[in-house]
PyMOL commands that place a pseudoatom at each C-alpha (Angstrom):
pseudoatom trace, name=CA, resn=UNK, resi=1, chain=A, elem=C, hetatm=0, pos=[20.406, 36.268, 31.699]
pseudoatom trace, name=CA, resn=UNK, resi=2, chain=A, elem=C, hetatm=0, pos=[22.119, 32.827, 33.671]
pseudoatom trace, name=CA, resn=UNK, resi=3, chain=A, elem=C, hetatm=0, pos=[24.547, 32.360, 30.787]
pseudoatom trace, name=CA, resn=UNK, resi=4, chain=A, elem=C, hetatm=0, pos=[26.035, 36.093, 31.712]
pseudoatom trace, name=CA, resn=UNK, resi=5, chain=A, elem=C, hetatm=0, pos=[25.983, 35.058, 35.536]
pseudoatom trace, name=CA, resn=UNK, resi=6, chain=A, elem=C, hetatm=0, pos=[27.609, 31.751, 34.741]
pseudoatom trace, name=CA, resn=UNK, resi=7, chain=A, elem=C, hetatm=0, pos=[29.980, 33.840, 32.226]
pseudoatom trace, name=CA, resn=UNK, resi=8, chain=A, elem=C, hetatm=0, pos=[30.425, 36.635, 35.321]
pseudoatom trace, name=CA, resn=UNK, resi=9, chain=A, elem=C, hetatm=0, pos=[31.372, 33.345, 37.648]
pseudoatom trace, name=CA, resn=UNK, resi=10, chain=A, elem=C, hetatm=0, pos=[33.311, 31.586, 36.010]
pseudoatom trace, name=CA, resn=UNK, resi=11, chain=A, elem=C, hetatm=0, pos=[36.051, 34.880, 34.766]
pseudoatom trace, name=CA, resn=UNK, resi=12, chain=A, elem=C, hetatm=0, pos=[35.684, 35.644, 37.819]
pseudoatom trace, name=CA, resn=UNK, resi=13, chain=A, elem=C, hetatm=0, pos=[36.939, 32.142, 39.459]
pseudoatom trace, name=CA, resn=UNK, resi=14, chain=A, elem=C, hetatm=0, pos=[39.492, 31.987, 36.330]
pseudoatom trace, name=CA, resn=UNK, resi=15, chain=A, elem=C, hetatm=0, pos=[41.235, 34.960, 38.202]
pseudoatom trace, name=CA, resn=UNK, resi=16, chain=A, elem=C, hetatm=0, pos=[41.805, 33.099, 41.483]
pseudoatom trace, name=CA, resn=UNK, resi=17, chain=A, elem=C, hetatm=0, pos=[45.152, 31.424, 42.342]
pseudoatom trace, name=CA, resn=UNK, resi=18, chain=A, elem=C, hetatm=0, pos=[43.429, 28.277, 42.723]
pseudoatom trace, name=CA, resn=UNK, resi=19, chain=A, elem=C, hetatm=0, pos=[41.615, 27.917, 39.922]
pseudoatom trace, name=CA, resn=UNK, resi=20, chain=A, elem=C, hetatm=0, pos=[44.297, 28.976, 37.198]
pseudoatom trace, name=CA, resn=UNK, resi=21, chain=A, elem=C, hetatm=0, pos=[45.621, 25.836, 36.919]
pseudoatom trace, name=CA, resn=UNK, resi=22, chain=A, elem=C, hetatm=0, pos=[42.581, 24.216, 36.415]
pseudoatom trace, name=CA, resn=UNK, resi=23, chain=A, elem=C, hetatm=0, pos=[41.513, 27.050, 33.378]
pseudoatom trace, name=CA, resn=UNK, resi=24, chain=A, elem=C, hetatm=0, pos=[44.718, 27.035, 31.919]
pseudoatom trace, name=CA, resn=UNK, resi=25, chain=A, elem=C, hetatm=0, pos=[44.685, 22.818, 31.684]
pseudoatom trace, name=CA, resn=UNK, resi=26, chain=A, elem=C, hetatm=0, pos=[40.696, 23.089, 30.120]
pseudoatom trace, name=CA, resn=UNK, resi=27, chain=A, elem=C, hetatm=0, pos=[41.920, 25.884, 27.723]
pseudoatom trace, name=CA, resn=UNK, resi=28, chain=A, elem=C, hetatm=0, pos=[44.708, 23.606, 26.281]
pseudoatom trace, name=CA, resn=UNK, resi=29, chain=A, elem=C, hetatm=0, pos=[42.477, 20.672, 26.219]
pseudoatom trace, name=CA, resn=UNK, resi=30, chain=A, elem=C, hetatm=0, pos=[39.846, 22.947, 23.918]
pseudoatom trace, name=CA, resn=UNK, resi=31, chain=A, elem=C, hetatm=0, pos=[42.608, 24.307, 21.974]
pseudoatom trace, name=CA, resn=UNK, resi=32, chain=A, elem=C, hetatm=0, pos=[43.600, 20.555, 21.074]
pseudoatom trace, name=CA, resn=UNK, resi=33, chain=A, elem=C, hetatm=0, pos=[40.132, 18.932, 20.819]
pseudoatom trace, name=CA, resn=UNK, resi=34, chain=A, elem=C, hetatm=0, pos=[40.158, 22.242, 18.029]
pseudoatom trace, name=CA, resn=UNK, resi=35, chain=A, elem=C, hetatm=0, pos=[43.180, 20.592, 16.741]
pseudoatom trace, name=CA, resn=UNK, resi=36, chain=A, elem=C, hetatm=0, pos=[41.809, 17.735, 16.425]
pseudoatom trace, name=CA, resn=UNK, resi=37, chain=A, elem=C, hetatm=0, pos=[38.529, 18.372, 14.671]
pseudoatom trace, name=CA, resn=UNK, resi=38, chain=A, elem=C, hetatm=0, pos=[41.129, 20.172, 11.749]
pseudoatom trace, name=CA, resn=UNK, resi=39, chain=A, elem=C, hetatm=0, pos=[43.328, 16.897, 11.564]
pseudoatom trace, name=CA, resn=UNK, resi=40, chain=A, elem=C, hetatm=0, pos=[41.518, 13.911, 11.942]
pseudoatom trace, name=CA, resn=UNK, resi=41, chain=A, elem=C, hetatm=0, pos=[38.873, 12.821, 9.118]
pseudoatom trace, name=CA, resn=UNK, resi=42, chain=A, elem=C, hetatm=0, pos=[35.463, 15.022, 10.105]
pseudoatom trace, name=CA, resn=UNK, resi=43, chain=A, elem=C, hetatm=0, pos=[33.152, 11.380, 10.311]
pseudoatom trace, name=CA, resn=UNK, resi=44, chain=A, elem=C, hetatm=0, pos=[35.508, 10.541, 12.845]
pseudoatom trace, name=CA, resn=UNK, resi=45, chain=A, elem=C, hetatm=0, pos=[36.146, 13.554, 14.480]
pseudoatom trace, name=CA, resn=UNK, resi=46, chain=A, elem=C, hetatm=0, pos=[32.338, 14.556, 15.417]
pseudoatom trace, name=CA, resn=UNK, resi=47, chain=A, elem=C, hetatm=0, pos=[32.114, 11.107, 17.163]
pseudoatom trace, name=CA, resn=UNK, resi=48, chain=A, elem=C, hetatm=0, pos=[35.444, 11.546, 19.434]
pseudoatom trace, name=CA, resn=UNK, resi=49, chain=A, elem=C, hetatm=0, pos=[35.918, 13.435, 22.126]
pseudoatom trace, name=CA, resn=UNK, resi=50, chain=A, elem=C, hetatm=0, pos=[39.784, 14.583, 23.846]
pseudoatom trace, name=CA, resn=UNK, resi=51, chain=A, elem=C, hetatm=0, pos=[39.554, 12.895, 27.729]
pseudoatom trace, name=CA, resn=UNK, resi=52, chain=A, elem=C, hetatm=0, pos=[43.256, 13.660, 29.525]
pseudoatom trace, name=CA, resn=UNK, resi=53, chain=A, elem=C, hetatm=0, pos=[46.310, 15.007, 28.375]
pseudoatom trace, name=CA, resn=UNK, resi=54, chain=A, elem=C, hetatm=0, pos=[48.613, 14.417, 31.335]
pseudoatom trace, name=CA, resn=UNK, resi=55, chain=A, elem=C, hetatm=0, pos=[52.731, 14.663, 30.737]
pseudoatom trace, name=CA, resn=UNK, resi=56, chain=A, elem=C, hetatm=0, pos=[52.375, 13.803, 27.115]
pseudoatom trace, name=CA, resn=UNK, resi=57, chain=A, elem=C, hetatm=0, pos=[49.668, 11.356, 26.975]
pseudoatom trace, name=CA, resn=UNK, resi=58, chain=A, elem=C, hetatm=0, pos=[46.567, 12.119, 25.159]
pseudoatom trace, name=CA, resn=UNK, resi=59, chain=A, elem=C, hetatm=0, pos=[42.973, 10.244, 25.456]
pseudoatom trace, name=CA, resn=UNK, resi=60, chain=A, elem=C, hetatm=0, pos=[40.820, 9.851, 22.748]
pseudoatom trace, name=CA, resn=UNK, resi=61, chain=A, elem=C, hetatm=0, pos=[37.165, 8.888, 23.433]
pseudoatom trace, name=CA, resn=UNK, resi=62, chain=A, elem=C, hetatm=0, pos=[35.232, 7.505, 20.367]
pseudoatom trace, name=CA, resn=UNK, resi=63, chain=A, elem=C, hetatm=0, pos=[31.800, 6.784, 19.745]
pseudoatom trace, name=CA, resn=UNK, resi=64, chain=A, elem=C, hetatm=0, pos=[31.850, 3.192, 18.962]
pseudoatom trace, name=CA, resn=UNK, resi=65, chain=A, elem=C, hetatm=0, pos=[34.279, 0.492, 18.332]
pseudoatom trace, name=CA, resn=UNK, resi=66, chain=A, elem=C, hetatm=0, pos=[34.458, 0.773, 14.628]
pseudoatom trace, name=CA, resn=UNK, resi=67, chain=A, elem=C, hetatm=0, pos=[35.698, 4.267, 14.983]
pseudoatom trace, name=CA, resn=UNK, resi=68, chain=A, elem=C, hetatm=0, pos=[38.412, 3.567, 18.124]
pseudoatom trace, name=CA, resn=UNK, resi=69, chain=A, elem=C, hetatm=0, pos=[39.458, 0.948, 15.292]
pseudoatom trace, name=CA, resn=UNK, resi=70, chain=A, elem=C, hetatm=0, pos=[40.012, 3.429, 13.098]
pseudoatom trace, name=CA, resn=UNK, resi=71, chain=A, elem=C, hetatm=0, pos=[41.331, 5.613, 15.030]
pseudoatom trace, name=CA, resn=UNK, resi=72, chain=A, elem=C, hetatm=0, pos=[43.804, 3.370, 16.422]
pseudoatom trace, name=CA, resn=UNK, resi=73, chain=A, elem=C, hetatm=0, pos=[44.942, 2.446, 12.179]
pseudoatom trace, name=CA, resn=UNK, resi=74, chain=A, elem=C, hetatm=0, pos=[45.520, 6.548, 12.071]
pseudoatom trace, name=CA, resn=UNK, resi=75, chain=A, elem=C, hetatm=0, pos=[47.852, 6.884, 15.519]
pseudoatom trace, name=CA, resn=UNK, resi=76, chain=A, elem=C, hetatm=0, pos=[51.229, 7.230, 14.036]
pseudoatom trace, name=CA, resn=UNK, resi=77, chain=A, elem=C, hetatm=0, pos=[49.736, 10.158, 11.323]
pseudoatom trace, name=CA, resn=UNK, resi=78, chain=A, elem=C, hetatm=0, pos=[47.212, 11.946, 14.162]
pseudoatom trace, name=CA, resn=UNK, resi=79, chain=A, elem=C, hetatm=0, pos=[50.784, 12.136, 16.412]
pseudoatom trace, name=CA, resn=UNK, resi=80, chain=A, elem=C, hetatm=0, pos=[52.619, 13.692, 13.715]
pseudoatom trace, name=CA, resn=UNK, resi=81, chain=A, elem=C, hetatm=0, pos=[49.852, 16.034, 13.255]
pseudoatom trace, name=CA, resn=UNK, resi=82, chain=A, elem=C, hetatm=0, pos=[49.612, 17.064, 17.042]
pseudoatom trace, name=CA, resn=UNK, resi=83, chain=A, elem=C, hetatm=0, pos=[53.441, 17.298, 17.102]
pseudoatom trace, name=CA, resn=UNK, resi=84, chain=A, elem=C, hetatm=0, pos=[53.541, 19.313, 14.095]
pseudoatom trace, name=CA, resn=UNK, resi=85, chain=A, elem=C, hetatm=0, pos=[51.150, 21.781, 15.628]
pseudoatom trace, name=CA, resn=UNK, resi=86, chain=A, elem=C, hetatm=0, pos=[53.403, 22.398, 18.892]
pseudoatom trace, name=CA, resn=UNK, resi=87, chain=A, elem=C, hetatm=0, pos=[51.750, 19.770, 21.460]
pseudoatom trace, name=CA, resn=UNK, resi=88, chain=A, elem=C, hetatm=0, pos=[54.077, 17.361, 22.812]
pseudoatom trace, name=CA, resn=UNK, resi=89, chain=A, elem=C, hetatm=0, pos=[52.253, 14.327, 22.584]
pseudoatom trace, name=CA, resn=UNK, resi=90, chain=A, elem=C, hetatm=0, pos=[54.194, 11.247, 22.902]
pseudoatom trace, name=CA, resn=UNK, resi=91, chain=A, elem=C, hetatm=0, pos=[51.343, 8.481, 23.125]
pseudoatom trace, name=CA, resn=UNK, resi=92, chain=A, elem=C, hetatm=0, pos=[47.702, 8.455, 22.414]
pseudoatom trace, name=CA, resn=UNK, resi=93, chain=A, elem=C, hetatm=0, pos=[45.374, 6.451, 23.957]
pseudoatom trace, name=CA, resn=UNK, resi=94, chain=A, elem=C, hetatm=0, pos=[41.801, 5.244, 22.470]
pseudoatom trace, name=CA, resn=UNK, resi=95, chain=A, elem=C, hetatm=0, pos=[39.180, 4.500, 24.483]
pseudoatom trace, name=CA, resn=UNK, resi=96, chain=A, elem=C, hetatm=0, pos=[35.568, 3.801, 23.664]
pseudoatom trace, name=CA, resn=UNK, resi=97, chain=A, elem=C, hetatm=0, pos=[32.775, 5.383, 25.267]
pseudoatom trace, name=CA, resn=UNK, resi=98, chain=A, elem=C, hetatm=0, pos=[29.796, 5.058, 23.742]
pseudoatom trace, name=CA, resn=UNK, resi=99, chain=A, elem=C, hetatm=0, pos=[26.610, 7.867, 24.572]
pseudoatom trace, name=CA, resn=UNK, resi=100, chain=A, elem=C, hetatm=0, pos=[23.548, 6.609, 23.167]
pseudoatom trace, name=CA, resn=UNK, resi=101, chain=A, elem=C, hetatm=0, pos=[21.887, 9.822, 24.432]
pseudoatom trace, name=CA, resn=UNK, resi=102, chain=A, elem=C, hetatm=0, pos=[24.072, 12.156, 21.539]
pseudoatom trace, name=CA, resn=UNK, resi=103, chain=A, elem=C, hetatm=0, pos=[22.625, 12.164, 18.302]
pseudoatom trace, name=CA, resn=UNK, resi=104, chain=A, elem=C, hetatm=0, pos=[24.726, 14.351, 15.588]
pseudoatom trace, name=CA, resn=UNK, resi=105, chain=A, elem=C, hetatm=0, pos=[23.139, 17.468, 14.384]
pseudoatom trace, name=CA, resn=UNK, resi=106, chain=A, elem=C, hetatm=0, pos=[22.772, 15.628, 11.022]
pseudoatom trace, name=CA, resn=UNK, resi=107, chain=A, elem=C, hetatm=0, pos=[20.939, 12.798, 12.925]
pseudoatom trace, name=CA, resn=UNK, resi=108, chain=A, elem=C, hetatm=0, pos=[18.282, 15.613, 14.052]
pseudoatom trace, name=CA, resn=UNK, resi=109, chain=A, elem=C, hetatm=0, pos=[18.141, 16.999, 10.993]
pseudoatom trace, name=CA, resn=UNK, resi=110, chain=A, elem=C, hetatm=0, pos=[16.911, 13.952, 9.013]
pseudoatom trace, name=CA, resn=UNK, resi=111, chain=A, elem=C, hetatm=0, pos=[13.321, 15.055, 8.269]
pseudoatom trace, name=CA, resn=UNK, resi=112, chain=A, elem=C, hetatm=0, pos=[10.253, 12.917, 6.986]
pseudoatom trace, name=CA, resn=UNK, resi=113, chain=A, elem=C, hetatm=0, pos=[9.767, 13.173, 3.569]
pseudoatom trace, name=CA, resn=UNK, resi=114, chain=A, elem=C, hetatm=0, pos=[6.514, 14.333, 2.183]
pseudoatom trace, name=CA, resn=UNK, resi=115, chain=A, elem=C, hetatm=0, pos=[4.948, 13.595, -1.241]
pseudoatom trace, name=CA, resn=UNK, resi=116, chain=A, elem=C, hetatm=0, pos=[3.576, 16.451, -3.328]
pseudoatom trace, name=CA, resn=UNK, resi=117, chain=A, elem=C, hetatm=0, pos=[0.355, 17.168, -4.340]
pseudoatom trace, name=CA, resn=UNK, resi=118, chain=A, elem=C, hetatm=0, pos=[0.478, 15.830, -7.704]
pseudoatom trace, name=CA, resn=UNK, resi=119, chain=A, elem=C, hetatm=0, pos=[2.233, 12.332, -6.245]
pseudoatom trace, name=CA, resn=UNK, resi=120, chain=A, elem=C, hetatm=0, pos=[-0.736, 11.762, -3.882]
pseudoatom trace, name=CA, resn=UNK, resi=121, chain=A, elem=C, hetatm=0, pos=[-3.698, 12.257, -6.563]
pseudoatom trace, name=CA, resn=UNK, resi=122, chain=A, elem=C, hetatm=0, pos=[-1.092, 9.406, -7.955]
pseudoatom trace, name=CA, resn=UNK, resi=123, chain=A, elem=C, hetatm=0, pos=[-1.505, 7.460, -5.601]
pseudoatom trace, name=CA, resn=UNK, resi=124, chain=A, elem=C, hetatm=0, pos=[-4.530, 7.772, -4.627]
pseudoatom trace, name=CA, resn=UNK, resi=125, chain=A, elem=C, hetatm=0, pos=[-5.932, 7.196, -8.532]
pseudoatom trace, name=CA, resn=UNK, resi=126, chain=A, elem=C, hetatm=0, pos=[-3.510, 4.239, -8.130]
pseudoatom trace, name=CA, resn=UNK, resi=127, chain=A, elem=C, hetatm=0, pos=[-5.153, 2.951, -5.348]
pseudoatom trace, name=CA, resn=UNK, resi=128, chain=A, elem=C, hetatm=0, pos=[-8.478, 3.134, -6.898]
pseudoatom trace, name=CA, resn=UNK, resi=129, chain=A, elem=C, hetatm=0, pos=[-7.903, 1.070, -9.719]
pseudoatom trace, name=CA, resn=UNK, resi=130, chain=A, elem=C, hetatm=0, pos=[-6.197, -1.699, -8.286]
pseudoatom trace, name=CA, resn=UNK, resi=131, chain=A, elem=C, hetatm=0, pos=[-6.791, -4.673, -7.518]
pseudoatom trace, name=CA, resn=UNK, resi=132, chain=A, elem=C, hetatm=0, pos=[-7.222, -5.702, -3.338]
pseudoatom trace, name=CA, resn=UNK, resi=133, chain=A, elem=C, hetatm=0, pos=[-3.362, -6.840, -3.114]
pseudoatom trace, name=CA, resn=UNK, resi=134, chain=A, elem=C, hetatm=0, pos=[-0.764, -6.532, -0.665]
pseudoatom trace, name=CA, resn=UNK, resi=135, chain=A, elem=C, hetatm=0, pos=[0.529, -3.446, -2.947]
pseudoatom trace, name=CA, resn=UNK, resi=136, chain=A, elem=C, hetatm=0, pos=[-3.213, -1.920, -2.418]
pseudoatom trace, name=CA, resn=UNK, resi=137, chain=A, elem=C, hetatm=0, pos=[-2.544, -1.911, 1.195]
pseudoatom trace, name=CA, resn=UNK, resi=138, chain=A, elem=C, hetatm=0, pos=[0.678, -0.516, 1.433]
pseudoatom trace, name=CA, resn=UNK, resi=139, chain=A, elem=C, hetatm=0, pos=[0.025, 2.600, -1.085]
pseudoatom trace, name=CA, resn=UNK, resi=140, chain=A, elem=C, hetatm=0, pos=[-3.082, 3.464, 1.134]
pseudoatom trace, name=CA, resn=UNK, resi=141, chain=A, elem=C, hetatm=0, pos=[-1.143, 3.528, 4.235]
pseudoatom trace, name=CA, resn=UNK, resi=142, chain=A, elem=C, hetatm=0, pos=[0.925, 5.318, 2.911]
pseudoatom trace, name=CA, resn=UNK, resi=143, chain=A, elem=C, hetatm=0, pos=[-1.276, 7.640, 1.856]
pseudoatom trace, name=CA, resn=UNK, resi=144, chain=A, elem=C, hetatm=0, pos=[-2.638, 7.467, 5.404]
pseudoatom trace, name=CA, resn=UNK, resi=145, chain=A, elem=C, hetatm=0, pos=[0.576, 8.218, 6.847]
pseudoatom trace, name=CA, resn=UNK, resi=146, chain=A, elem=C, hetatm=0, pos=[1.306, 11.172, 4.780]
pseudoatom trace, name=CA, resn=UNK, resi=147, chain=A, elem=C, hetatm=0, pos=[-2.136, 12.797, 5.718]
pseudoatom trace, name=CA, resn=UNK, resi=148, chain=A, elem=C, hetatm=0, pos=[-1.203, 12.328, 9.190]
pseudoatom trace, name=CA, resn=UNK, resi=149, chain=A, elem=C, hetatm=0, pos=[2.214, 14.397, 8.749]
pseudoatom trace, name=CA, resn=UNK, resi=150, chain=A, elem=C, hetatm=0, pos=[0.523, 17.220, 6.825]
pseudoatom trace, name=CA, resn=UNK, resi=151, chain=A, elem=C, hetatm=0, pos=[-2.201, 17.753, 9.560]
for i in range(1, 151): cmd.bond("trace and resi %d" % i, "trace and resi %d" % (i + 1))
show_as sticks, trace
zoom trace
């Protein structure tokens, strides 16, 4: 129910004099960070973000260092690309701004891995039959740890 008020708000403010400029600015930004998720390398592009694009200058926020560096190798191609697809963008910019709050969909999605039924009796015949050893200890932790997760 907010999402259609915010939705009902925000055409509605699009509409205003005042605010067109404004809309029509964030629509070409979206319709180039779009443009940019199709041309640069998808590793890279999921960790970048477009900032400003202000009488022909573009921002590009990255993620980290290592990709701004690799970013900057790509400039002269990722130009050529945006030119290619109608923006007139004469210089990009790279700039690093690093939010250690985001974690990628395929950071969340990284899931404990559980051990079948037929690896734990394994394991646990394993760790009956050896001998008290560091390698005792660590299979019956992990046997600990994996009765934890199932509970």
């Amino acid at each position: 129910m907010a999402a259609r008020k915010i939705n009902f708000y925000l055409g509605s403010l699009r509409l205003t004099s005042e605010h067109q400029r404004l809309f029509s600015y964030t629509d070409k930004l979206t319709a180039m960070q779009q443009v940019f998720m199709k041309i640069a390398p998808p590793q890279l592009a999921q960790r970048c973000a477009l900032g400003a694009f202000v009488e022909g200058d573009l921002t590009i926020y990255a993620g980290s260092g290592a990709i701004a560096a690799k970013l900057r190798q790509m400039l002269p191609s990722l130009l050529l690309k945006f030119r290619a697809r109608g923006y007139e963008v004469t210089a990009i910019r790279i700039a690093v701004q690093a939010n250690y709050n985001s974690i990628t969909e395929t950071e969340r999605a990284v899931k404990r891995l559980e051990i079948g039924e037929a690896g734990l009796e394994s394991l646990s015949n394993l760790v009956s039959v050896l001998p008290a050893s560091p390698l005792r200890t660590a299979v019956a932790q992990l046997l600990k740890g994996q009765a934890k997760s199932q509970e």
